[in-house]
N, C-alpha and C positions, 0 to 999 in steps of 0.2 A: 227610635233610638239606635234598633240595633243596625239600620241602614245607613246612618249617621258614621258609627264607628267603621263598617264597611266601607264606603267610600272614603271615608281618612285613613285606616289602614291601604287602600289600594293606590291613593296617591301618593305616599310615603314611598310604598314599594316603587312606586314607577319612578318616583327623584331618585331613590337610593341608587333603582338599577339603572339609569339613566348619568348618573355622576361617577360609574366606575366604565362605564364606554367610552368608548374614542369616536371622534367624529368623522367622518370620510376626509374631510381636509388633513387630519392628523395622518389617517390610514394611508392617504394619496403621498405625503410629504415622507412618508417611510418608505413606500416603492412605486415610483412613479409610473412604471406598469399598469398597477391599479385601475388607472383611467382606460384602459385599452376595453373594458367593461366583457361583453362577451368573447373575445380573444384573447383575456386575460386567463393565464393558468391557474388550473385549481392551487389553493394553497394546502399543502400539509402539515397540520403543528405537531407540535410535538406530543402525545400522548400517552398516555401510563393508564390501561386500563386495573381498576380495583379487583383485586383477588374475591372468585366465588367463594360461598361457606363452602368448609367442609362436606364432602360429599357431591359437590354438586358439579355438574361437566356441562357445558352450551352444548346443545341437542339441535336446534331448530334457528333458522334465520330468515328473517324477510329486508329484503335489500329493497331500497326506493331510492332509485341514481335519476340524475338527469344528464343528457349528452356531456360528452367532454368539449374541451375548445371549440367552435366550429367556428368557419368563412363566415361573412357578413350574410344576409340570407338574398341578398339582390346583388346580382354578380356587377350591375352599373354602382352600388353605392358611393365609387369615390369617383365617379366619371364626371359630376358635377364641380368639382375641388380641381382637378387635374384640368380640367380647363379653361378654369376661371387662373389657374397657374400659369397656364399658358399664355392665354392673354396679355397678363402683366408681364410676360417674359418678352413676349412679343413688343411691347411696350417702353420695356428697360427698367421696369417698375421693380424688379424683382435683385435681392443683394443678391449675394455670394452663399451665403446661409438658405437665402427665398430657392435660389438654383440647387441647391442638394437637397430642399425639402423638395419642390418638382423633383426631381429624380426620385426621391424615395414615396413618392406619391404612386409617380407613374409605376414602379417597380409593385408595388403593395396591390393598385389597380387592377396591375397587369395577372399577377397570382392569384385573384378571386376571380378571375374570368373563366367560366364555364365551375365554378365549385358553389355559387351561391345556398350555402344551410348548410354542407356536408361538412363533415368532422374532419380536425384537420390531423396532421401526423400529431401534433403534441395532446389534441384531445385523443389518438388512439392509447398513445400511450397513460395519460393521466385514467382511463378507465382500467387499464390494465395494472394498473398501480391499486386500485381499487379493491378490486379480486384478490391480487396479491395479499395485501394487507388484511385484508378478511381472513385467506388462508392463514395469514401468518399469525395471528391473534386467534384464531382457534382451529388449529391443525387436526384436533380429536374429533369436532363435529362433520368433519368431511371422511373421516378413517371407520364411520358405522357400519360395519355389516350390511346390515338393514334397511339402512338408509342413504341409496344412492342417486337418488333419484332428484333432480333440479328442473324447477318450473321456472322458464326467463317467460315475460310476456313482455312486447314494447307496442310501441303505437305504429301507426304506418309511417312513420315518417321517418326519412330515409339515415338523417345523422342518429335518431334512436335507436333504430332497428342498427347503424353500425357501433354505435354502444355499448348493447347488449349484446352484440357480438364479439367484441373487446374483451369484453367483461367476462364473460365464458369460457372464452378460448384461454386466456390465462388462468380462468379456475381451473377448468380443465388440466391445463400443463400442470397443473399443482397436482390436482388429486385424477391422475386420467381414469378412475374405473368410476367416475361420476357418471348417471345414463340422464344429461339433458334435454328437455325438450322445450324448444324455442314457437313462440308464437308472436305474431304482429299482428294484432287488430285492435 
């Protein structure tokens, strides 16, 4: 019985929470960006964090980021596209509209050459948004005496490790007498 009521309250909850989402069609038809998937900039909403009780001050943070923006991770990805562009150019196959997506193919192409994974200028900047907004929503846990001390660790990999590096160095500017220590493994 009481497994009964269980699975009926938990697929309730899943219609409820499922009929107040939006679907990707929806979220895409709002900013066509969207689609650009991992080139796509992080989003920020808007936020209002809730007032602690009385008495009580953020002490302690553990931060879990993943890279900001980066390049497509194979620097050929659109070298397939741009040619099959060409072709039809070659052809006559291609309008007016076909001829400025060729150009902004080969132009996009052209900018992931030799960057394949690495973070791009707007993923430096979105981590460094990060920190910032950390800082700014709790100014007092970075000002402790006692506590200055910052553990970054990232993986080896080279858009995380330039990440955590983002990410740092604008904590840092915030609170420069923080004593970081960085690891990659």
């Amino acid at each position: 019985m009481k497994a009964k009521k269980l699975l009926l309250v938990s697929a309730l909850l899943s219609v409820a929470m499922a009929a107040g989402a939006q679907s990707a069609r929806e979220l895409i038809e709002q900013d066509t960006s969207r689609i650009a998937c991992q080139l796509h900039h992080y989003e920020v909403p808007d936020f209002h964090d809730s007032k602690a009780p009385a008495g009580y001050n953020p002490f302690y943070v553990s931060h879990f980021g993943r890279h900001g923006s980066r390049y497509h991770t194979s620097d050929r990805a659109f070298a397939g596209t741009v040619k099959e562009l060409r072709a039809m150019d070659g052809q006559g196959l291609l309008t007016d509209t076909g001829k400025g997506f060729l150009r902004d193919m080969e132009a996009f192409d052209a900018a992931h050459q030799g960057m394949g994974g690495y973070l791009t200028q707007r993923g430096s900047k979105e981590d460094q948004g990060v920190a910032t907004r950390l800082y700014e929503r709790c100014p007092k846990m970075f000002k402790q005496k006692d506590r200055k001390e910052v553990l970054a660790v990232s993986s080896t990999v080279v858009r995380c490790n330039q990440s955590m590096m983002n990410f740092c160095t604008a904590l840092k500017g915030k609170a420069p007498s923080l004593d970081i220590a960085y690891y990659a493994n």
